[in-house]
N, C-alpha and C positions, 0 to 999 in steps of 0.2 A: 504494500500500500504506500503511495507516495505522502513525502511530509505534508504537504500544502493539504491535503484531505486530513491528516489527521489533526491540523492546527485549524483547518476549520468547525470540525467537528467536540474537540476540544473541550469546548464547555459546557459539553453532555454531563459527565460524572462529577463525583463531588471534588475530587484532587485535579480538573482538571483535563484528565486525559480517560476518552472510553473504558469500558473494562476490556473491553476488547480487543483490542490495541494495548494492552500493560504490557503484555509476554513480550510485542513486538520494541514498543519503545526499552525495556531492559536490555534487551538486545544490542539493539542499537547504539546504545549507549557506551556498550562493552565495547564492542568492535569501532565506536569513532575514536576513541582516548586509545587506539591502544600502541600509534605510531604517530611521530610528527607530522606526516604528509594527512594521513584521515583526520587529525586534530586540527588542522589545519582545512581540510574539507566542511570538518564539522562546524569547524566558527563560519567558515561562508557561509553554509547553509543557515545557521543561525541570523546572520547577518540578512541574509536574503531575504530570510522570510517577516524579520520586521521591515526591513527598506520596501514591502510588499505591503506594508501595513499590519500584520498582525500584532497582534497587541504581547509585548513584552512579559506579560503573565501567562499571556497562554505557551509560549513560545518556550519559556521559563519550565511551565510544568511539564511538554512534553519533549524538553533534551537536559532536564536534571540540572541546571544551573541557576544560579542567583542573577535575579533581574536586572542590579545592577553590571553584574560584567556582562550580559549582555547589552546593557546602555553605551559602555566602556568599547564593549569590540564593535559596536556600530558609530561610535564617535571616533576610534581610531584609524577605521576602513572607509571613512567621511571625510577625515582632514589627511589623510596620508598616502591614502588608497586602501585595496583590497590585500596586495604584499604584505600590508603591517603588520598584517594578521597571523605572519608567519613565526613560528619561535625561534629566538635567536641561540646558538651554542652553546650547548648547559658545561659547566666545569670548564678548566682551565684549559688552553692549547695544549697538544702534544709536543712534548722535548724532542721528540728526536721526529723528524721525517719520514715517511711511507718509503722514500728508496731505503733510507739509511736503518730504519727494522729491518727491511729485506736481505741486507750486507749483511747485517747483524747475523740473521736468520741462515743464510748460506755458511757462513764462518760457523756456527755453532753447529748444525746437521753435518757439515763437513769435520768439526772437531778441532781442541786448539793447534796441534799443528799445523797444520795450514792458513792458523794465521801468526805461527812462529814462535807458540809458546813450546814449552816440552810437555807438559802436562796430559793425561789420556782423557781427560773428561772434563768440562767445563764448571769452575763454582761460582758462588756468587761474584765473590772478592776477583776472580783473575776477571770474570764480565767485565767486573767495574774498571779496573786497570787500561783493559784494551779499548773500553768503549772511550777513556777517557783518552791515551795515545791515540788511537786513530780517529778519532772523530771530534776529539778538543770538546766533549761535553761533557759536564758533572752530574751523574745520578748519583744517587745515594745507594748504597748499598741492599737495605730493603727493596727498592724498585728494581734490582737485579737481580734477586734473590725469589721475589714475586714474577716476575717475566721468565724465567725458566722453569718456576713451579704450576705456575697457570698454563703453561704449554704456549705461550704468544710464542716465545722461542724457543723451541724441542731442542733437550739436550737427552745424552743418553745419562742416566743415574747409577752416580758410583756403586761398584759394586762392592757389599761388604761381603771381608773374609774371614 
């Protein structure tokens, strides 16, 4: 069933939204939050369908959100455009560059020899050393410690004797 019917229909029930339509609007709900780009669908659509006229409480009731941000994301998509409405980069930039994990990642599948150390298996501490020689960058030893335990960079794990 499309939105525009059911925000017409809307102020059938007492919250709102049909009963009819509940299973469908939970749904819905689930599946627009659940990635940037749908959460980003979802605020148009939000957007749209007040810039259409429907009234901000019915709109409210059937996509689960507080009427003020949806006043918010229709004054923001009014003065700025409809882009505004996109989310901006959550957390901090990455330290090191997509090529430069991928070196990382070759050197370590390949083992430190190959990139000159003696050593048969990589640990945290020699990561940091080399990532700091060849690439002039400072990780902390935790974030090197984390990147080969989380498997971002596969190493093979020492073997106890």
């Amino acid at each position: 069933m499309r939105r525009d019917i059911i925000l017409s229909q809307s102020t059938v029930a007492s919250k709102g939204v049909p009963h009819k339509y509940e299973q469908l609007v939970v749904a819905g709900r689930k599946i627009n939050r659940s990635t940037p780009t749908l959460r980003f669908g979802h605020k148009v659509d939000c957007v749209i369908a007040l810039a259409q006229g429907a009234r901000c409480k019915d709109v409210s009731a059937v996509y689960g959100h507080n009427p003020r941000t949806l006043r918010r994301w229709l004054r923001t998509a009014d003065a700025r455009g409809i882009e505004a409405l996109r989310e901006a980069p959550r957390g901090a930039p990455p330290k090191l560059p997509r090529e430069t994990l991928r070196e990382i990642q070759n050197a370590i599948k390949a083992g430190p020899q190959s990139a000159g150390l003696s050593a048969k298996t990589w640990t945290g501490p020699m990561l940091l050393k080399w990532i700091k020689t060849r690439f002039d960058k400072s990780l902390s030893l935790r974030h090197c410690e984390r990147m080969l335990k989380a498997g971002i960079i596969m190493s093979p794990s020492p073997k106890q004797t």
